[in-house]
One Martini backbone bead per residue (centre of mass of N, CA, C, O) as a GRO file, in nm:
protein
  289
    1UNK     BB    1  16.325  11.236   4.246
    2UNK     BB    2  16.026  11.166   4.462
    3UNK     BB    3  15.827  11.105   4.662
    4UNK     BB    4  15.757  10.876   4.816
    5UNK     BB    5  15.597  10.616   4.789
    6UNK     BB    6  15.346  10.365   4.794
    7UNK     BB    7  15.505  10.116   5.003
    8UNK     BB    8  15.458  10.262   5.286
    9UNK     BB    9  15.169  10.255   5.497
   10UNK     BB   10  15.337  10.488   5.739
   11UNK     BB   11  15.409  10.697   5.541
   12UNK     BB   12  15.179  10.785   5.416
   13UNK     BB   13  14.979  10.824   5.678
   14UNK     BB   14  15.151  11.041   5.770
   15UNK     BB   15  15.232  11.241   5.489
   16UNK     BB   16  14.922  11.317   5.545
   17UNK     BB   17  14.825  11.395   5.786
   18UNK     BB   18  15.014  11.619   5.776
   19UNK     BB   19  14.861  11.793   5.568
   20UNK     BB   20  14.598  11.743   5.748
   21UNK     BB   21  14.735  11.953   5.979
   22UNK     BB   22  14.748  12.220   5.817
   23UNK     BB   23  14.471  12.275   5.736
   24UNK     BB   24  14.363  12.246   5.974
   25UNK     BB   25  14.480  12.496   6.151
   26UNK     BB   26  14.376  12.712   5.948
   27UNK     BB   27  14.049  12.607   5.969
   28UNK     BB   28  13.967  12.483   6.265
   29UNK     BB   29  13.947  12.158   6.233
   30UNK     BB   30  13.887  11.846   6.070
   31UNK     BB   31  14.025  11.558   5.966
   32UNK     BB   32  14.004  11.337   5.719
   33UNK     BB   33  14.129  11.028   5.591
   34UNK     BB   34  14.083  10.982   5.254
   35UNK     BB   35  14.318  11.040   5.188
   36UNK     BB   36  14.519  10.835   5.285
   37UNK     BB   37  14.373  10.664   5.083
   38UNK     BB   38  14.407  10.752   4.807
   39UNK     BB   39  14.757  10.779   4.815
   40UNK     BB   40  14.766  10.458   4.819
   41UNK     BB   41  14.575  10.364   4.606
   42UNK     BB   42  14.669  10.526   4.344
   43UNK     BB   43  14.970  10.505   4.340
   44UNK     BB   44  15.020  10.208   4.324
   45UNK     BB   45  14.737  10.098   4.122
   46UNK     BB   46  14.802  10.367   3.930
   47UNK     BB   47  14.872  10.513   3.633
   48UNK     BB   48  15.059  10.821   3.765
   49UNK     BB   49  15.325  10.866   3.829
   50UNK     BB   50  15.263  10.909   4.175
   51UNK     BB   51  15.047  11.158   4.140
   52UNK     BB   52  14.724  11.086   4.180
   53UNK     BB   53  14.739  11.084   4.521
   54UNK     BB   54  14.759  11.390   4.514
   55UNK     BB   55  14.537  11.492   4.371
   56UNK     BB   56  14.328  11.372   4.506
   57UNK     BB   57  14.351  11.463   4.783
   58UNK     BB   58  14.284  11.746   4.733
   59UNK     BB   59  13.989  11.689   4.621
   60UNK     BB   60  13.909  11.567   4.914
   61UNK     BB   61  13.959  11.783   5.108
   62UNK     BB   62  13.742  11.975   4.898
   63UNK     BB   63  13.509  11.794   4.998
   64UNK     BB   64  13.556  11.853   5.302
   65UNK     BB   65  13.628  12.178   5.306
   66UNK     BB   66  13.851  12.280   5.181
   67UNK     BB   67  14.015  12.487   5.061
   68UNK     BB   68  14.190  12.480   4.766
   69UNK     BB   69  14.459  12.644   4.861
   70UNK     BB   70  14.514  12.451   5.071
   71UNK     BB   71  14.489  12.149   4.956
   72UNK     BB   72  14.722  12.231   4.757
   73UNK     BB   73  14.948  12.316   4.951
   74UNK     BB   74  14.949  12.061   5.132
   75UNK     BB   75  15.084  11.887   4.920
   76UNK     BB   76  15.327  12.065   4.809
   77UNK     BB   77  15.448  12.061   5.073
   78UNK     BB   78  15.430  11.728   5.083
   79UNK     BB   79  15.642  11.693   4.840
   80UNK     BB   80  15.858  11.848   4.926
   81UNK     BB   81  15.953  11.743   5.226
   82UNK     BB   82  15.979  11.440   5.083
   83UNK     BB   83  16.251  11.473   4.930
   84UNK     BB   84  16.417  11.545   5.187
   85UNK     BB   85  16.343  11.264   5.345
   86UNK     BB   86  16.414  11.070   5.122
   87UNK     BB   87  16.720  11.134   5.142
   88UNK     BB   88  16.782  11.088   5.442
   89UNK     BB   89  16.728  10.831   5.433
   90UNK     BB   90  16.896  10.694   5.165
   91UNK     BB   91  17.164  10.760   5.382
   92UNK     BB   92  17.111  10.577   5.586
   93UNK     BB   93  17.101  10.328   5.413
   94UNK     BB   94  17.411  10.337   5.294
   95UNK     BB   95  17.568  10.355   5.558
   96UNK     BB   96  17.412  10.100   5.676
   97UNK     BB   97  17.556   9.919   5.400
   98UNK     BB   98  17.826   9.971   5.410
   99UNK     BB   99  17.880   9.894   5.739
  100UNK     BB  100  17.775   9.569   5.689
  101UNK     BB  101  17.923   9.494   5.392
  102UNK     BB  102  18.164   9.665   5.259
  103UNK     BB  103  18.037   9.761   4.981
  104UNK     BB  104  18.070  10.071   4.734
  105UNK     BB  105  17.994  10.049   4.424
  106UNK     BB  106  17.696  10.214   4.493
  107UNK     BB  107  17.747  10.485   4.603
  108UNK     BB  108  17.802  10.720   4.398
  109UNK     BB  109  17.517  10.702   4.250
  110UNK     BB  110  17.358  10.762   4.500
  111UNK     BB  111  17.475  11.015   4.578
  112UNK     BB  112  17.386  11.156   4.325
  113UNK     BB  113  17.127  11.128   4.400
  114UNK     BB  114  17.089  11.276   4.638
  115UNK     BB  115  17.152  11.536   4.513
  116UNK     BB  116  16.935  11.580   4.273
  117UNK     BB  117  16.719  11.589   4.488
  118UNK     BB  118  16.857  11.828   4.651
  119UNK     BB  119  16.799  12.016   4.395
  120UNK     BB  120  16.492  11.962   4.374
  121UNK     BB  121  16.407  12.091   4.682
  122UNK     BB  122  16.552  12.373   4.656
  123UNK     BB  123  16.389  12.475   4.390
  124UNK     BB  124  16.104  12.430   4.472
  125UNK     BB  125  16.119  12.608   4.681
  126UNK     BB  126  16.238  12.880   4.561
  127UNK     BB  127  15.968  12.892   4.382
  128UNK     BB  128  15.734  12.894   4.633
  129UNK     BB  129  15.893  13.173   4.763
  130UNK     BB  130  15.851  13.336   4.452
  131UNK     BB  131  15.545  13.305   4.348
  132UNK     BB  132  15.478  13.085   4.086
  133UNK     BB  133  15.166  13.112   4.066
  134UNK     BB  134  15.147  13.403   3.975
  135UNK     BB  135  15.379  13.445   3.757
  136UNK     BB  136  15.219  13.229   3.583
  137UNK     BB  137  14.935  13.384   3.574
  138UNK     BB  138  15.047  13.636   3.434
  139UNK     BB  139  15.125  13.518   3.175
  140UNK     BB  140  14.861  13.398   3.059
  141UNK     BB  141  14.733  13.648   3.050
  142UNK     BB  142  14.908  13.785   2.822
  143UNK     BB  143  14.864  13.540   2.662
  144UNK     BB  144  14.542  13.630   2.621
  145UNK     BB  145  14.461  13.940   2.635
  146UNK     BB  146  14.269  13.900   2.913
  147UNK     BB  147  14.099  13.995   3.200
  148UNK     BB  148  13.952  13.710   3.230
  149UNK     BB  149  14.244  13.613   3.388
  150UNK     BB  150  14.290  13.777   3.661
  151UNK     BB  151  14.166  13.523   3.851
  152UNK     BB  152  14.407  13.404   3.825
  153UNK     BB  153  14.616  13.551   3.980
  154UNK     BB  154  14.468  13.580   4.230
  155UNK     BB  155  14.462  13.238   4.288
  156UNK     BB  156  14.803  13.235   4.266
  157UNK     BB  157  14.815  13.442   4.533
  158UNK     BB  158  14.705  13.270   4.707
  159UNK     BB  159  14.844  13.018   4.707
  160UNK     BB  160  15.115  13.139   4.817
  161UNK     BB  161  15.030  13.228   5.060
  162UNK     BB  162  14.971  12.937   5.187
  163UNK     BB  163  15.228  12.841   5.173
  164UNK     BB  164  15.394  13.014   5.351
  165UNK     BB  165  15.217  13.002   5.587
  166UNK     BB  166  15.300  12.678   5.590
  167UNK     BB  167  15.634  12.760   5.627
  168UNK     BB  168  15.591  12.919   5.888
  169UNK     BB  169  15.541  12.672   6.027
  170UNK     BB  170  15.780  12.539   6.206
  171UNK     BB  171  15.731  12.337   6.374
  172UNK     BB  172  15.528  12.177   6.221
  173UNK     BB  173  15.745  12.097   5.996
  174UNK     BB  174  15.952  11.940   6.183
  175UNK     BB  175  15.745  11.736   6.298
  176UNK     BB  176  15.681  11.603   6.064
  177UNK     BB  177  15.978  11.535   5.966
  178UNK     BB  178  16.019  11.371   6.195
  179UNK     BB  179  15.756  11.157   6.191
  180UNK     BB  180  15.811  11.032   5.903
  181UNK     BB  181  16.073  10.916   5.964
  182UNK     BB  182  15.968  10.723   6.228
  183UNK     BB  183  15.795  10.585   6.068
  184UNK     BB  184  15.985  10.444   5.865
  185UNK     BB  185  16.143  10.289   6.064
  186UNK     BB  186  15.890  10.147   6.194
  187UNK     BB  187  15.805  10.066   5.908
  188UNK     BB  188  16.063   9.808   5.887
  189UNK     BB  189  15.909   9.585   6.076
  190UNK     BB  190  15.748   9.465   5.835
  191UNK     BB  191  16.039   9.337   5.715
  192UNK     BB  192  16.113   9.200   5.971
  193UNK     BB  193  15.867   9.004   5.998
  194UNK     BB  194  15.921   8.873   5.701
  195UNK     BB  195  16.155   8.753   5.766
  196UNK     BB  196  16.084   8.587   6.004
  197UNK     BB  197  15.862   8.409   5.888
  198UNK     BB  198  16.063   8.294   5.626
  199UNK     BB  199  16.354   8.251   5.774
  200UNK     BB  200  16.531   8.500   5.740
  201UNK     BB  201  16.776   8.754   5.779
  202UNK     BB  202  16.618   8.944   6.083
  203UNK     BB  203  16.717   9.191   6.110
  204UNK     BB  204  16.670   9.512   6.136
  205UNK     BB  205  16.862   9.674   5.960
  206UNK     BB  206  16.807   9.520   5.721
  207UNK     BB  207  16.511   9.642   5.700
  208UNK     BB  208  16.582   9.915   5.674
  209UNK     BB  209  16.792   9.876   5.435
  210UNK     BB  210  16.503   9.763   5.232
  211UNK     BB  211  16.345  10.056   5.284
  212UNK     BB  212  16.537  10.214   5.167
  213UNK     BB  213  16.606  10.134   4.911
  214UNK     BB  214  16.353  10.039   4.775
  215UNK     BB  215  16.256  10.347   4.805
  216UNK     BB  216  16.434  10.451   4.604
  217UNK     BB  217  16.436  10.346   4.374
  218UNK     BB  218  16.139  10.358   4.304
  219UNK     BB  219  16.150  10.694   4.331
  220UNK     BB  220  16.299  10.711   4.078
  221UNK     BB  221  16.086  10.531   3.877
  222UNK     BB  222  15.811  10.637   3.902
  223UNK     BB  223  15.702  10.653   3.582
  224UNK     BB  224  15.631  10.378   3.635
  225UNK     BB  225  15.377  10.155   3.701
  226UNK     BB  226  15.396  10.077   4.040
  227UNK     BB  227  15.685   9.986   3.961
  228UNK     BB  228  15.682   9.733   3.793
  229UNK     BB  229  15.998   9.548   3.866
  230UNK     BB  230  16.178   9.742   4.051
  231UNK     BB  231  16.074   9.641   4.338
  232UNK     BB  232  16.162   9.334   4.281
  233UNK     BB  233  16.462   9.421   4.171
  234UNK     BB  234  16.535   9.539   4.444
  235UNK     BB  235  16.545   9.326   4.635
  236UNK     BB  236  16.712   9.167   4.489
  237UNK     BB  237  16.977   9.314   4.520
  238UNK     BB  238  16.932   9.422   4.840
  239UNK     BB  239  16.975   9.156   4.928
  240UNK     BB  240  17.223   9.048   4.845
  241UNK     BB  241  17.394   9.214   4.975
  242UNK     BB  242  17.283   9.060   5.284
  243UNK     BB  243  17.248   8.760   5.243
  244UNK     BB  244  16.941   8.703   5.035
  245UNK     BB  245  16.788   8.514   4.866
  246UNK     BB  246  16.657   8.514   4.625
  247UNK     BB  247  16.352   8.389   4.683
  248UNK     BB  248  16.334   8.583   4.920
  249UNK     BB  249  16.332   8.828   4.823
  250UNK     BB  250  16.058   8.758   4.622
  251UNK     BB  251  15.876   8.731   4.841
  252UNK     BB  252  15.910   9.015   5.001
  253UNK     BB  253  15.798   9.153   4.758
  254UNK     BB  254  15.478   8.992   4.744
  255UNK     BB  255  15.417   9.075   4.972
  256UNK     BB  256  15.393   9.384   4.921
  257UNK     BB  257  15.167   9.345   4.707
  258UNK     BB  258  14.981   9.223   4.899
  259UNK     BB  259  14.918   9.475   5.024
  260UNK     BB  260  14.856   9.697   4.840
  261UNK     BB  261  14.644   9.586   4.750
  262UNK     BB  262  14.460   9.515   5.021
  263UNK     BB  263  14.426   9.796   5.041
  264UNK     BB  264  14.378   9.956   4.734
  265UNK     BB  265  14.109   9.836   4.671
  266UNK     BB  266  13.934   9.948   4.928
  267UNK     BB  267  14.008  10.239   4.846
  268UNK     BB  268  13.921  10.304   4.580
  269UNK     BB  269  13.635  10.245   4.626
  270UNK     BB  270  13.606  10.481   4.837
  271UNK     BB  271  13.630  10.695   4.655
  272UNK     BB  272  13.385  10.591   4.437
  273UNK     BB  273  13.192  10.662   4.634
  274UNK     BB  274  13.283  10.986   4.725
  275UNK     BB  275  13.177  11.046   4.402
  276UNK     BB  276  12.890  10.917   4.368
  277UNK     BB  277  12.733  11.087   4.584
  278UNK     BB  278  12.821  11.355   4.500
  279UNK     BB  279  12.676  11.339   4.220
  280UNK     BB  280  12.403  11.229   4.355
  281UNK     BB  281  12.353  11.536   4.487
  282UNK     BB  282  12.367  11.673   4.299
  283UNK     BB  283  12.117  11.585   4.106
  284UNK     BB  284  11.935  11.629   4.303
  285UNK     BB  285  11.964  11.956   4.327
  286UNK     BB  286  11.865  12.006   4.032
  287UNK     BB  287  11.591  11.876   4.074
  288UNK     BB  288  11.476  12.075   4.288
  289UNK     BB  289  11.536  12.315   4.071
   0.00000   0.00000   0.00000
């Protein structure tokens, strides 16, 4: 399980916010939006087994002027912060499934991938906070038998240290996961919107309840690309066990599908004009040379 997909855009772009106010707070200046568009469409959209939205946000933020051991560091904060948030949502949405329809049987494999959630994030820290990337350069260097790779421990030793920086921050860390768990609650409402626009269902439980499961789901396959057959799957269980039509569960799947889309078509597009301007800039610089 790895931090939650592109699937609820109050979710991106809360933990891209979280992501370039570390930045913003190190360099002391402004943070663009860019990353924001950039991880919800790419992630969404692109067969990138949802890790494709993290590069690009980092490569965004260093052409927005972050230095790159910044850039690169506040995604791996986010990415790794993201693990642990996405377990405690999970745990969240288990309960109220459990406490609403009284069926357990799905309990226990839930509960596993719960705990793998939480060894996976126990260990990405543990690795973050023992210097991995010096130690990565290090390795590198010797088995390359050149000086000429130095250069690599260096940056890999700025990078730990950035990161370091990052965990130091701990109001900072505790309000960003604050401020995402309430994210992902408060952005419920647009699947109890769609309930309630549909005729189903249409409690608030049942919404929070269909947003931490399927984004669970979601979150175990991310291998998929966008997810496809997935999510449109765990609606249908997960409707299934709340007592929503199979034919409704299949439309608010729908739903999903066209707001990714509607949003994240516009996303890629501005991505390309802000690679495309970049190149532009680049080549006229170099005829003026």
């Amino acid at each position: 399980m790895r931090s939650p997909p592109a699937n609820g855009r109050l979710w991106e772009s809360s933990f891209t916010i979280s992501s370039q106010y570390f930045s913003t707070r190190l360099r002391g200046g402004s943070f663009s939006r860019n990353p924001i568009v950039s991880r919800c469409s790419i992630s969404a959209l692109v067969p990138s087994a949802g890790v494709g939205g993290d590069i690009v946000r980092a490569r965004l933020a260093a052409i927005k002027g972050a230095p790159l051991p910044v850039a690169a560091g506040t995604v791996l904060v986010d990415i790794t912060l993201g693990i642990f948030i996405q377990a405690g949502f999970t745990l969240l949405g288990l309960v109220l499934l459990v406490e609403l329809t009284g069926k357990t049987s799905f309990v226990r494999p839930t509960l596993i991938g719960i705990l793998i959630a939480l060894f996976a994030f126990a260990g990405f820290y543990f690795v973050q906070r023992m210097g991995m990337f010096r130690f990565l350069g290090r390795i590198v260097s010797r088995l390359a038998g050149s000086s000429d790779w130095k250069s690599l421990v260096q940056g890999g030793d700025t990078l730990d240290r950035t990161i370091h920086s990052l965990y130091a921050r701990r109001r900072g860390v505790v309000a960003c996961c604050a401020w995402t768990m309430a994210s992902l609650i408060i952005g419920s409402g647009e699947i109890w919107l769609a309930l309630w626009i549909l005729d189903l269902p249409d409690s608030f439980l049942n919404a929070l309840i269909l947003q931490s499961m399927v984004l669970t789901i979601r979150a175990a396959a991310f291998p998929v690309p966008a997810g496809l057959g997935v999510q449109e799957g765990g609606y249908l269980v997960v409707g299934n066990l709340l007592g929503i039509p199979g034919e409704g569960a299949f439309a608010l799947a729908l739903v999903a599908r066209a707001r990714e889309i509607g949003l994240g078509i516009p996303g890629l597009i501005s991505w390309q004009l802000i690679e495309a301007r970049r190149l532009w800039r680049a080549r006229l610089a170099a005829m003026v040379r």
